[in-house]
Each structure stands twice: as C-alpha cells, then as structure tokens.
Z-matrix of the N, CA and C atoms (Angstrom, degrees):
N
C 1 1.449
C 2 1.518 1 108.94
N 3 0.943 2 107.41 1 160.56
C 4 1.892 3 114.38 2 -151.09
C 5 1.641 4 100.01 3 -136.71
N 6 1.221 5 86.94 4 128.58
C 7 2.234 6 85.15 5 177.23
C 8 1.130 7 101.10 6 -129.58
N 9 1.282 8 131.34 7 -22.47
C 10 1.670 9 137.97 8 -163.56
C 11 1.663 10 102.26 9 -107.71
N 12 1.115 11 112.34 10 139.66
C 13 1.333 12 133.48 11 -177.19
C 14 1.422 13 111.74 12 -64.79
N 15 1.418 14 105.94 13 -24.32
C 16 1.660 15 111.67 14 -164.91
C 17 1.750 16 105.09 15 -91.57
N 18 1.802 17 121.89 16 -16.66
C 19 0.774 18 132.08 17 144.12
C 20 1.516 19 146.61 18 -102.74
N 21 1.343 20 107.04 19 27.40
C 22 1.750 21 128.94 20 -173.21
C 23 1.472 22 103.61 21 -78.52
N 24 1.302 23 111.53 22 114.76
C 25 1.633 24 102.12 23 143.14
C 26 1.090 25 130.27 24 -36.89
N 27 1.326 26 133.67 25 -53.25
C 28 1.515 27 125.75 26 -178.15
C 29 1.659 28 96.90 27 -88.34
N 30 0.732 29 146.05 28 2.60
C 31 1.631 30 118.42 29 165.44
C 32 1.383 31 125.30 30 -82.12
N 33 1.593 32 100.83 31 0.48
C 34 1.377 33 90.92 32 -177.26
C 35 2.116 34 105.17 33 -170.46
N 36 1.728 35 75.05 34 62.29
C 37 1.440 36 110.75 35 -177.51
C 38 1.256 37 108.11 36 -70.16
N 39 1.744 38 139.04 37 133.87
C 40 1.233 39 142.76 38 173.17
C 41 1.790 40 101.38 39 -66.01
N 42 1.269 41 104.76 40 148.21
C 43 1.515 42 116.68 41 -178.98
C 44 1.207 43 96.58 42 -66.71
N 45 1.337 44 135.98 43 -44.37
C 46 1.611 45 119.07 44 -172.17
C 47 1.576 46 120.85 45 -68.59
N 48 1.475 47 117.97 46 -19.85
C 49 1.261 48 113.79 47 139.13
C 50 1.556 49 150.54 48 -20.57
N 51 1.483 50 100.65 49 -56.20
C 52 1.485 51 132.27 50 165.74
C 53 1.255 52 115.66 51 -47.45
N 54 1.644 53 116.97 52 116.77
C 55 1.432 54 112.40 53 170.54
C 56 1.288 55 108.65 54 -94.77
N 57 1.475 56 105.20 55 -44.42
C 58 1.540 57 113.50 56 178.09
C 59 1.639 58 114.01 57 -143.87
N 60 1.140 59 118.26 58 170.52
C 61 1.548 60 125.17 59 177.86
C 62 1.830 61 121.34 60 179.78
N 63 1.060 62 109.03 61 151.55
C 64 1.084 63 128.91 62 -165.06
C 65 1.545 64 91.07 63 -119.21
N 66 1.883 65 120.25 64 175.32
C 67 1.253 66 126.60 65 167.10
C 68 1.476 67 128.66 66 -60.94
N 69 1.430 68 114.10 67 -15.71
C 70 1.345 69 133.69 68 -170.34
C 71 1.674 70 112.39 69 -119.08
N 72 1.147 71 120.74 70 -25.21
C 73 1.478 72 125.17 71 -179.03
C 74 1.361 73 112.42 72 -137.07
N 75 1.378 74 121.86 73 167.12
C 76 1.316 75 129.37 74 162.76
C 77 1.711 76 108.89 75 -137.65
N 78 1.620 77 108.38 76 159.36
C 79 1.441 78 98.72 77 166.96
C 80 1.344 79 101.28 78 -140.36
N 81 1.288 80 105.48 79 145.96
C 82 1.640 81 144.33 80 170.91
C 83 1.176 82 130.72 81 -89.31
N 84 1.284 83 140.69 82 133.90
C 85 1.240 84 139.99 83 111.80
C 86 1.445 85 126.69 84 -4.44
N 87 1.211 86 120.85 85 103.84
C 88 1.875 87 124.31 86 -167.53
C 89 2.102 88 85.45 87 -78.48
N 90 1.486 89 89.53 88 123.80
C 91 1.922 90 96.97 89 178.03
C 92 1.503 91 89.34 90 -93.13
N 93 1.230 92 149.45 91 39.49
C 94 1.082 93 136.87 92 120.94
C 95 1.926 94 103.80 93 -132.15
N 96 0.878 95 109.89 94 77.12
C 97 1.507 96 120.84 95 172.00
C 98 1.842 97 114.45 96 -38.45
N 99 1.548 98 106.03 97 132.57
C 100 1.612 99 81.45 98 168.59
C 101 1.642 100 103.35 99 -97.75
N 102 1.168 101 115.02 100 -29.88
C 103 1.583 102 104.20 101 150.77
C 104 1.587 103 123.27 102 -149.33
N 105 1.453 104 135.63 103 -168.55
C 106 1.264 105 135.36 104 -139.73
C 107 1.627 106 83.28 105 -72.40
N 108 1.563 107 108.76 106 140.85
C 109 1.667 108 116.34 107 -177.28
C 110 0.712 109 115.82 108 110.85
N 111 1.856 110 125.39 109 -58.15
C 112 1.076 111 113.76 110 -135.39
C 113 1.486 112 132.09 111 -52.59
N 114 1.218 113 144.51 112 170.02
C 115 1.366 114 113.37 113 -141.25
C 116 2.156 115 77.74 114 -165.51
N 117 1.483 116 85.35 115 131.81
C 118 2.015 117 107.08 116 175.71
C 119 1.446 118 100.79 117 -93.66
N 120 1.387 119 141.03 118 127.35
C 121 1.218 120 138.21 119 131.47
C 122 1.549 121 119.02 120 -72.45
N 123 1.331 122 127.47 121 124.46
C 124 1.220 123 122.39 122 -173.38
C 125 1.880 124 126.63 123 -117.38
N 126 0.712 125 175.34 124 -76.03
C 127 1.186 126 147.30 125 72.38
C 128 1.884 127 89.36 126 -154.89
N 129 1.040 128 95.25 127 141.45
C 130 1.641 129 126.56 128 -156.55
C 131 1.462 130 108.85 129 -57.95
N 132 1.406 131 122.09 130 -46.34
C 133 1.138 132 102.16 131 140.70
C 134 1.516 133 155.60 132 -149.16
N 135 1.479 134 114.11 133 179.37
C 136 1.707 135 117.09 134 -144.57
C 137 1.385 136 106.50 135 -64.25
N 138 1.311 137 104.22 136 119.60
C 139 1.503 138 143.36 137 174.13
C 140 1.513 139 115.31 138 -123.70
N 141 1.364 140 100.15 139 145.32
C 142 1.520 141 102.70 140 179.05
C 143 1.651 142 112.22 141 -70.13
N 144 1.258 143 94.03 142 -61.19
C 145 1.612 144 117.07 143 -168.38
C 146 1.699 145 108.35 144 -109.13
N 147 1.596 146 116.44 145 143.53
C 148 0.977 147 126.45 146 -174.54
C 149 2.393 148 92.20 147 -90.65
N 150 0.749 149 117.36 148 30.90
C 151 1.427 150 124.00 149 168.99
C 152 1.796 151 96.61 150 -126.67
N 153 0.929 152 147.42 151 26.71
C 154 1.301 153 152.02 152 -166.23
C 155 1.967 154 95.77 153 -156.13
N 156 1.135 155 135.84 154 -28.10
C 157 1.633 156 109.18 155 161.81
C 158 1.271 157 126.40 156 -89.29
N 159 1.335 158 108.47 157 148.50
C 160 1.541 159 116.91 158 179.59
C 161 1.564 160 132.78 159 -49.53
N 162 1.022 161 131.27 160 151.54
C 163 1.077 162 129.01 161 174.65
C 164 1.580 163 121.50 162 -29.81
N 165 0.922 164 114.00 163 -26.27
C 166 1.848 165 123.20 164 -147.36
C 167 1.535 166 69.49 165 -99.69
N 168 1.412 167 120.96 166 -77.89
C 169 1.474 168 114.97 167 -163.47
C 170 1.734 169 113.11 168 -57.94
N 171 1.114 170 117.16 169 -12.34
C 172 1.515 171 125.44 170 174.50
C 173 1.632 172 101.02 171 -50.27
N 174 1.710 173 88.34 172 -71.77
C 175 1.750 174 105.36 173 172.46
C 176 1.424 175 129.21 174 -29.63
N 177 1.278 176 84.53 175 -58.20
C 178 2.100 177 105.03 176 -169.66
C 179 1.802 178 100.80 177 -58.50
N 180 1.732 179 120.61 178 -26.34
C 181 1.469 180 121.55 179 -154.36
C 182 1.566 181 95.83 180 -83.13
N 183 1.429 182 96.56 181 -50.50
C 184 1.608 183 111.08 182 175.16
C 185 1.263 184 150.98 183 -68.80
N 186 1.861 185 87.28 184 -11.40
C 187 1.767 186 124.28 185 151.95
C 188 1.908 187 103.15 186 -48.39
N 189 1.723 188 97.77 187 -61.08
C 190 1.563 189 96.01 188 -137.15
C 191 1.971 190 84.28 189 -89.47
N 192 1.294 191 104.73 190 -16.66
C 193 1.679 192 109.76 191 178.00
C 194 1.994 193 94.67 192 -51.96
N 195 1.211 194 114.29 193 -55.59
C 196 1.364 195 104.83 194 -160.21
C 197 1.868 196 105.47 195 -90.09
N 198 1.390 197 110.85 196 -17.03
C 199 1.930 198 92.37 197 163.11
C 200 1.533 199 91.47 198 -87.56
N 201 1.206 200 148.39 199 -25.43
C 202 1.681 201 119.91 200 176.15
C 203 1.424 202 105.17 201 -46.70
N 204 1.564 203 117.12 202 -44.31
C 205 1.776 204 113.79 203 -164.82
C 206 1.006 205 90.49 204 -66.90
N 207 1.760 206 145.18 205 -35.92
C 208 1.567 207 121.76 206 -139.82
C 209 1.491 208 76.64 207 -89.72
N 210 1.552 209 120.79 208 -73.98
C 211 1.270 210 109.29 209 -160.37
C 212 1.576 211 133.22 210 -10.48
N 213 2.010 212 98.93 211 -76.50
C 214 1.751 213 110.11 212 132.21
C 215 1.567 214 119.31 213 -1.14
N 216 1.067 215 125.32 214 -91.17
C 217 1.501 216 131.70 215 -170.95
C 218 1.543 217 93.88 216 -36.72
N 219 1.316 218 128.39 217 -62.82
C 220 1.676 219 137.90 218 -146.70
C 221 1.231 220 80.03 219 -79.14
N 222 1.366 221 157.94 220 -53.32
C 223 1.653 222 158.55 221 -134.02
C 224 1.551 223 95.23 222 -72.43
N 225 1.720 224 92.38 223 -66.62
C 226 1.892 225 107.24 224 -156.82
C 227 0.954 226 109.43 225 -151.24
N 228 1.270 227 129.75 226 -0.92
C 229 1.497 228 122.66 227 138.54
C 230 1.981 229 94.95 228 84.68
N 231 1.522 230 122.30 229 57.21
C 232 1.606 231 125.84 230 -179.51
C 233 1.318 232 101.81 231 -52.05
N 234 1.201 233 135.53 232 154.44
C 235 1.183 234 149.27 233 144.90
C 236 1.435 235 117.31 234 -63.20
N 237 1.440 236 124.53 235 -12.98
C 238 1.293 237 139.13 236 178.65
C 239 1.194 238 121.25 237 175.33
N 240 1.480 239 122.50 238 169.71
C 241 1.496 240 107.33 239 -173.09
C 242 2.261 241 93.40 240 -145.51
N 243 0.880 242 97.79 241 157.84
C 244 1.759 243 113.69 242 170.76
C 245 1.535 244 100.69 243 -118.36
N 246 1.708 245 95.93 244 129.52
C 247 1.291 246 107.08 245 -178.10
C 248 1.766 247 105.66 246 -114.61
N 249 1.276 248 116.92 247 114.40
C 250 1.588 249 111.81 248 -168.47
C 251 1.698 250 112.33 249 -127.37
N 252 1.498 251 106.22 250 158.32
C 253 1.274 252 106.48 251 162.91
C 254 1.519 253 107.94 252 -158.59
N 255 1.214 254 109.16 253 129.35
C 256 1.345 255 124.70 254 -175.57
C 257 1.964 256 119.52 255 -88.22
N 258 1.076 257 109.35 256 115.27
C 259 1.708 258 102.83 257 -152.36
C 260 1.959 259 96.36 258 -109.02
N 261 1.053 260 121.35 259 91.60
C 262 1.531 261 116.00 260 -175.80
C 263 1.823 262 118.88 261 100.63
N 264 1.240 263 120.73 262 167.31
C 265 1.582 264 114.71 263 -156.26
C 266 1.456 265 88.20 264 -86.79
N 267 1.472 266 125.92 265 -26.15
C 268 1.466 267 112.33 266 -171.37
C 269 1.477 268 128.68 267 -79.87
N 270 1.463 269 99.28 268 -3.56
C 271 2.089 270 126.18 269 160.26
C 272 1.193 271 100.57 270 -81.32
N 273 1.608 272 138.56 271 -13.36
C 274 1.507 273 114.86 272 -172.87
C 275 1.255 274 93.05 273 108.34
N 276 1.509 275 145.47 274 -14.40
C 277 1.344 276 121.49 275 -159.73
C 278 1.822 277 98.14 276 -65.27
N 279 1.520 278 92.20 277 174.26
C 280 1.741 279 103.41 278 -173.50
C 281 1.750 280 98.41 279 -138.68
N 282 1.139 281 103.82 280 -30.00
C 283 1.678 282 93.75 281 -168.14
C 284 1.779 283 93.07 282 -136.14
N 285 1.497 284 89.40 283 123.30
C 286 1.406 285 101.45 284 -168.25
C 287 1.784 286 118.16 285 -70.49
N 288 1.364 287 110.55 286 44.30
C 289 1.721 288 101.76 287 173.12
C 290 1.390 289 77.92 288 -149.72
N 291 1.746 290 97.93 289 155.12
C 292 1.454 291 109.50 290 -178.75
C 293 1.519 292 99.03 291 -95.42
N 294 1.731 293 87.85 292 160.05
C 295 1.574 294 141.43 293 -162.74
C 296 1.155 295 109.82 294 -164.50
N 297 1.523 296 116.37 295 149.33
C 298 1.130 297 152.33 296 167.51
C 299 1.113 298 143.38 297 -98.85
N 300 1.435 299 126.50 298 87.15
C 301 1.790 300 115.56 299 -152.96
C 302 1.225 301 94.53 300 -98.18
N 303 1.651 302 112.11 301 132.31
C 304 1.321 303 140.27 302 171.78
C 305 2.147 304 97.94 303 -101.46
N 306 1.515 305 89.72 304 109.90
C 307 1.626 306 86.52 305 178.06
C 308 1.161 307 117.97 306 -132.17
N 309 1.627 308 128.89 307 96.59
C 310 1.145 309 125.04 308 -168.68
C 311 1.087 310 126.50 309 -80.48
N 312 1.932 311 118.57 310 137.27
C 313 1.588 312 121.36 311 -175.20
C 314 1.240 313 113.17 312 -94.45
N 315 1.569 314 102.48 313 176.97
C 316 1.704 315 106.96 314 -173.75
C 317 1.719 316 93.86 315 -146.54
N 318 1.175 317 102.39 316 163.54
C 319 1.546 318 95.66 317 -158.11
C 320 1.682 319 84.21 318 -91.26
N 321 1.452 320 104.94 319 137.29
C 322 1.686 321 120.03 320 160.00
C 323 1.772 322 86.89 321 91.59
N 324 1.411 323 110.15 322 13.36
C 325 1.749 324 101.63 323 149.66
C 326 1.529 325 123.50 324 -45.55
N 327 1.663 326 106.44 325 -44.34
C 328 1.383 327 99.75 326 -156.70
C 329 1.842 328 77.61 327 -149.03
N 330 1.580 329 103.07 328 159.50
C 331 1.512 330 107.78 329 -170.69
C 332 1.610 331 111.88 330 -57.30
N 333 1.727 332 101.83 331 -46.29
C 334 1.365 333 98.55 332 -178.25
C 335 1.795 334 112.58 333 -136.64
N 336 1.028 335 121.32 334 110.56
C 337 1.610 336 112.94 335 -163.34
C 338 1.636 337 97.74 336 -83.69
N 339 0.994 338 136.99 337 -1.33
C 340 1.845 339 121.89 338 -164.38
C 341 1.674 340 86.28 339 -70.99
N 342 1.638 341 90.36 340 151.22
C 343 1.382 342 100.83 341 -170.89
C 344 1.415 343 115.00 342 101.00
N 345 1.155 344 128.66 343 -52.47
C 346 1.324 345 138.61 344 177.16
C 347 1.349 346 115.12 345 39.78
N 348 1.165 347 147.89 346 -136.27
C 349 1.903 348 133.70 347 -177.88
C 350 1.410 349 98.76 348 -21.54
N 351 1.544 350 109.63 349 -70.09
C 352 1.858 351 110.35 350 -165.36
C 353 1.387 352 113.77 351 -9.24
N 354 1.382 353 114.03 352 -40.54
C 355 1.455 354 114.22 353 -161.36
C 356 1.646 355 107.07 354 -79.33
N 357 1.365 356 124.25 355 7.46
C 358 1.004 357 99.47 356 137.02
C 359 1.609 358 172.54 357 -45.80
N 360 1.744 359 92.31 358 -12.39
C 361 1.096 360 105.86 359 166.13
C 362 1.491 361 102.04 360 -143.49
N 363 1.274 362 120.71 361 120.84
C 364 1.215 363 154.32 362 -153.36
C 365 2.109 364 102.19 363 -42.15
N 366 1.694 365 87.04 364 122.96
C 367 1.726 366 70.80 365 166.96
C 368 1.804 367 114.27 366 83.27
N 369 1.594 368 120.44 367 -10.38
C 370 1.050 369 147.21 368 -174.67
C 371 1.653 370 106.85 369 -85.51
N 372 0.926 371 116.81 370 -56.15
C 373 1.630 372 138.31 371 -116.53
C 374 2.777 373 69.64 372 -100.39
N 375 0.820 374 102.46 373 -70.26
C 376 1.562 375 76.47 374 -172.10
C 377 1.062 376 119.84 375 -102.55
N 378 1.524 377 107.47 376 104.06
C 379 1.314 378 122.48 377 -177.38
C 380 1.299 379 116.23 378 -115.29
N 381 1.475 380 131.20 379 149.52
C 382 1.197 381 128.85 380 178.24
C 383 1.577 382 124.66 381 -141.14
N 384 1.306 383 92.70 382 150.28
C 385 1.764 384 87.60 383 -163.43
C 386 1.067 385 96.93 384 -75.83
N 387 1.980 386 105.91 385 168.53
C 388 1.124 387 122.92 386 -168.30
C 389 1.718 388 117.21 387 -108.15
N 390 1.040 389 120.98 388 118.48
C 391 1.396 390 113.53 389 -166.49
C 392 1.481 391 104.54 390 -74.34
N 393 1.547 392 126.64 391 -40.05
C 394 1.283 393 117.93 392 178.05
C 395 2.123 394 114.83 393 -68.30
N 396 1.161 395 115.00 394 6.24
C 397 1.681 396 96.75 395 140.46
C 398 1.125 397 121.30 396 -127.98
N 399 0.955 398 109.97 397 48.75
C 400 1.441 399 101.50 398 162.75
C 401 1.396 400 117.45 399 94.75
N 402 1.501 401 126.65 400 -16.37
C 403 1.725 402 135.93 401 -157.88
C 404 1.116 403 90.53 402 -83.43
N 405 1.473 404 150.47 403 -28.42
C 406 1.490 405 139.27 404 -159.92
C 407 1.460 406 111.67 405 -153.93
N 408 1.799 407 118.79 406 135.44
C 409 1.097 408 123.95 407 -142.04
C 410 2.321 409 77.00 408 -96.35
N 411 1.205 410 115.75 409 -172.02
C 412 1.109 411 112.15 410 -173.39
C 413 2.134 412 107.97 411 -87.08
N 414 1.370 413 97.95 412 4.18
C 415 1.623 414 103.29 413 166.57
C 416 1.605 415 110.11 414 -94.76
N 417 1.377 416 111.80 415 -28.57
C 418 1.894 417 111.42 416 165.82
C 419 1.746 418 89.09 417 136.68
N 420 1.774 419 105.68 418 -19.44
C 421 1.705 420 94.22 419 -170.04
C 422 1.391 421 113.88 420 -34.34
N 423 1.315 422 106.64 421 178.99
C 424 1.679 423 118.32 422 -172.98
C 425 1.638 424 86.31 423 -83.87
N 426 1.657 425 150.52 424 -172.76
C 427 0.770 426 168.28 425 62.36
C 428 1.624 427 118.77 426 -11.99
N 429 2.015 428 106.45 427 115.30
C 430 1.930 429 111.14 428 -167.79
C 431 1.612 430 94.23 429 -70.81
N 432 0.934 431 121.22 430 144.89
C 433 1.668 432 127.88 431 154.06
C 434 1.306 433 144.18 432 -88.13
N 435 0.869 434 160.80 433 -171.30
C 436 1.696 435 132.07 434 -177.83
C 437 1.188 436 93.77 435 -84.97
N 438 1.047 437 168.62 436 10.78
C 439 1.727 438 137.38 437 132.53
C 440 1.370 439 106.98 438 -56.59
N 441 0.932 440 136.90 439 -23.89
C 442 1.821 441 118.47 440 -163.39
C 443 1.513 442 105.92 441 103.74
N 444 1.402 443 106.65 442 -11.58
C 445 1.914 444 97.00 443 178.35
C 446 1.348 445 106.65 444 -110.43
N 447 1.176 446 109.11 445 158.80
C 448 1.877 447 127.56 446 -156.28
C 449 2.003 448 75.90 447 -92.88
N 450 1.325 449 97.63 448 141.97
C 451 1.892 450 114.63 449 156.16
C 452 1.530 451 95.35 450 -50.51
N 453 1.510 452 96.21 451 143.05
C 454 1.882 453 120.10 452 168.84
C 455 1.679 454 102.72 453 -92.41
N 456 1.217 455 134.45 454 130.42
C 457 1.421 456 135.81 455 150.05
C 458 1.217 457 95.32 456 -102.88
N 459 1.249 458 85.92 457 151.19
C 460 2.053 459 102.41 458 150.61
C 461 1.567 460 116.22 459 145.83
C-alpha cells in the first residue's frame, strides 16, 4: 500500500496504460480487472480520498467516468455496470490515492447480482423489504413517510 507520491502506482503511470484523459484525470485499464473492462478513473493528482478533490477535479473524474461507459457500451455492450470507490484501508482500499472503478456486468456474471455494491459486506447485498411494517406496498414500492417522500433503498 502506497501513501507517497514518489511510490504511487498512479503517479507515474506509463502512457500506454492510458485509455483516456482529460487535464485533471486519466483512465485505465484495472491490471487486476474484476471483469472484462473494468476500467480506473484516476485523477491527476495524488490524493488520498476522492472526498478531498476539488470541484474541477470532481468534474474532470466524471467526464472520463461517463466516456469509459460509452466507450464500454461500443466494445461489448455490459448489461450493467458497478460504479465504486473505496475511501481508507478499512473499505479494502489498496493504493492510497483516489480512483474510481467503473466495472461492467454481464448477465450470469455472478449467480445472483441483487444487492449489487451492498455485497460488500457479506449477507448485505439481498435484502428485502418487509411488507408486514409497513416499508413495502404489496407491488415492492417504498412506503411515503411523513415528509411526503417514499424511503430510498439501494
């Protein structure tokens, strides 16, 4: 694991690496893929946490986040994609500057995807509401709350 710039993988990434980039970000090829695509947004420069760059670099990540998907789309055409970021060693991070893994799915990737990120922590990932309190109408809707807004899952 890497905290210093002078030993970062991404600070000092070979250009043939590079799929795409802007002045503020670049994106990669994940060299350990979790499957075909998967795709690093990186932002130019070394930061721990993607809650620690500026606005401008916010922009620039979410530029190359959405031509990685199109590209993607034109490649192989995912049936879906997981958009993640791991913030500190106790999320799993591995390389201490933030990134953004763009990882596109395919249906019959995995036995059962509901849940999708959730399953980060084991046993999470398929959950279902409960109609006997009240959280779900008998179509699965959310249940409104006294504000006027329906509960968020996901």
């Amino acid at each position: 694991m890497s905290d210093s710039p002078d030993t970062c993988p991404f600070c000092a990434l070979p250009a043939a690496r590079v799929v795409d980039a802007n002045a503020l970000a670049v994106a990669i090829e994940d060299a350990f893929p979790v499957t075909p695509g998967h795709t690093l947004v990186v932002p130019r420069r070394h930061v721990a946490s993607v809650f620690d760059l500026t606005p401008d670099e916010v922009a620039a990540v979410m530029e190359l986040l959405a031509r990685a998907k199109a590209r993607l789309d034109g490649l192989s055409r995912p049936d879906g994609y997981n958009v993640g970021v791991n913030v500190g060693r106790d999320a799993g991070r591995m390389v201490m500057h933030a990134h953004v893994h763009l990882i596109p799915r395919r249906a019959g990737d995995v036995a059962n995807p509901r849940g999708g990120v959730r399953n980060v922590i084991r046993g999470k990932g398929d959950y279902s509401l409960s109609e006997s309190d009240g959280s779900a109408d008998s179509s699965g809707a959310a249940a409104t709350e006294g504000n006027g807004r329906g509960r968020t899952v996901s």
